[in-house]
C-alpha angles and dihedrals in degrees: 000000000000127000089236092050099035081059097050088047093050103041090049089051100052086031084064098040084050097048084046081052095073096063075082088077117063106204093063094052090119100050093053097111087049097047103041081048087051094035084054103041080050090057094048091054100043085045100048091042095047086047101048086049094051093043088053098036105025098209125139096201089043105041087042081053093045093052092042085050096049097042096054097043098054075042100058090042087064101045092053104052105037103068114176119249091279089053097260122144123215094217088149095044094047105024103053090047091050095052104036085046078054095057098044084049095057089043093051095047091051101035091044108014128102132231115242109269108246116220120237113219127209 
């Protein structure tokens, strides 16, 4: 599989389980189907990024960097701008899975994924 679509596999997957993860809280019980369908577009994008970089540099600490950066910054997007009903932001809830679903992203594209074939012309 390719590094580009390894990543987007991979970033929809733990984007879903994430977005599962809130029925933990409560408070947010009514805004499931909203947030599993964010937590898992947020996933695509950061999959398919991370995997496009490591299919065009090649580096694990980069590409683990790139994803962690990525991650954390469509994270914090979120977090910042959905407060609960009282005004409070989940920076810690939202933030830390983003960005931790960004790294393992960046590890598995480098460590599974495959590099592009390249056509030979005759």
């Amino acid at each position: 599989m390719s590094k580009t679509l390894l990543g987007l596999v991979l970033g929809a997957a733990l984007g879903l389980i994430d977005g599962f993860s809130a029925f933990m809280y409560p408070g947010v019980r009514a805004m499931m189907v909203s947030i599993i369908i964010g937590s898992t577009f947020k996933g695509l994008i950061t999959g398919f990024a991370t995997g496009y970089f490591q299919s065009k540099l090649r580096s694990l600490p980069l590409g683990i960097l790139f994803g962690l950066a990525v991650g954390f910054a469509l994270s914090y997007a979120v977090a910042a701008t959905s407060p609960d009903p009282e005004g409070r932001h989940y920076y810690s809830e939202i933030v830390l899975p983003g960005s931790a679903l960004g790294a393992i992203v960046g590890y598995a594209t480098y460590k599974f994924g495959r590099m592009p074939q390249r056509r030979e012309t005759a």
